[in-house]
C-alpha positions in Angstrom: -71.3 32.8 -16.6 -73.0 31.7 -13.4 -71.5 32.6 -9.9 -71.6 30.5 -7.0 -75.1 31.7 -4.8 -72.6 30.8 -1.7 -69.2 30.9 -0.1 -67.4 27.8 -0.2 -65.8 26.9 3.4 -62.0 27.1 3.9 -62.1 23.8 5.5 -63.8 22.1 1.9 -61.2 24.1 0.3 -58.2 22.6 2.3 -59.9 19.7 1.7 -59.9 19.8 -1.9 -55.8 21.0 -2.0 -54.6 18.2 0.7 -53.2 16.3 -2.4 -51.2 19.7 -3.6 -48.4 19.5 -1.2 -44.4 19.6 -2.3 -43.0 16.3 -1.8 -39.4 15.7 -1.8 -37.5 13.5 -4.7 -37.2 9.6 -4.1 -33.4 9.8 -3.4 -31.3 6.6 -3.3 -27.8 5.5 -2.9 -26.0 4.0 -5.9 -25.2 0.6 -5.1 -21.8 0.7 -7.0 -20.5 4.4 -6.0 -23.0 4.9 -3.3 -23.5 8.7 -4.2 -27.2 9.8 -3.5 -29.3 9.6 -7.1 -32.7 9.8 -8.2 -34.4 6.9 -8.2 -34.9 5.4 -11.9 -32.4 7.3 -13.2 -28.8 6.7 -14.3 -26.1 8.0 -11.8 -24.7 11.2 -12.8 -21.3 10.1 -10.7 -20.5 6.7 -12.1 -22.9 7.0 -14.9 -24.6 3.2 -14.5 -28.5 2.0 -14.2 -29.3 -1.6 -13.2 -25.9 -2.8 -13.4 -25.1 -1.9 -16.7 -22.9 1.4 -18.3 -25.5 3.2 -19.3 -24.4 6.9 -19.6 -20.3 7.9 -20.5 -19.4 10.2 -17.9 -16.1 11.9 -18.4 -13.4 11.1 -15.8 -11.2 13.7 -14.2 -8.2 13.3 -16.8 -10.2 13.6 -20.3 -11.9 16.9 -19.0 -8.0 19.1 -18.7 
């Protein structure tokens, strides 16, 4: 295979991996329990999306 004839720069390198950063989760607040959620998903407290039952979470009493 062929080799590069030269060393590539560490700048042109950081360059090249500026996009590969961690970013954090889009976290919002539910707007009818207002726990902290991912965004586009259905809460995992309350268990609605958009308004709507969308998930059947188990309350407190069913689970003993």
């Amino acid at each position: 295979m062929p080799l590069p004839k030269r060393k590539y720069p560490k700048a042109r390198q950081g360059k090249r991996r500026s996009h590969h950063q961690v970013q954090l989760p889009h976290v919002v607040d539910c707007p009818r329990c207002h726990s902290p959620r991912l965004a586009h998903t259905a809460c995992g407290i309350c268990g609605t999306y958009r308004g709507r039952e969308a998930v059947a979470v188990p309350s407190q009493d069913e689970e003993e």
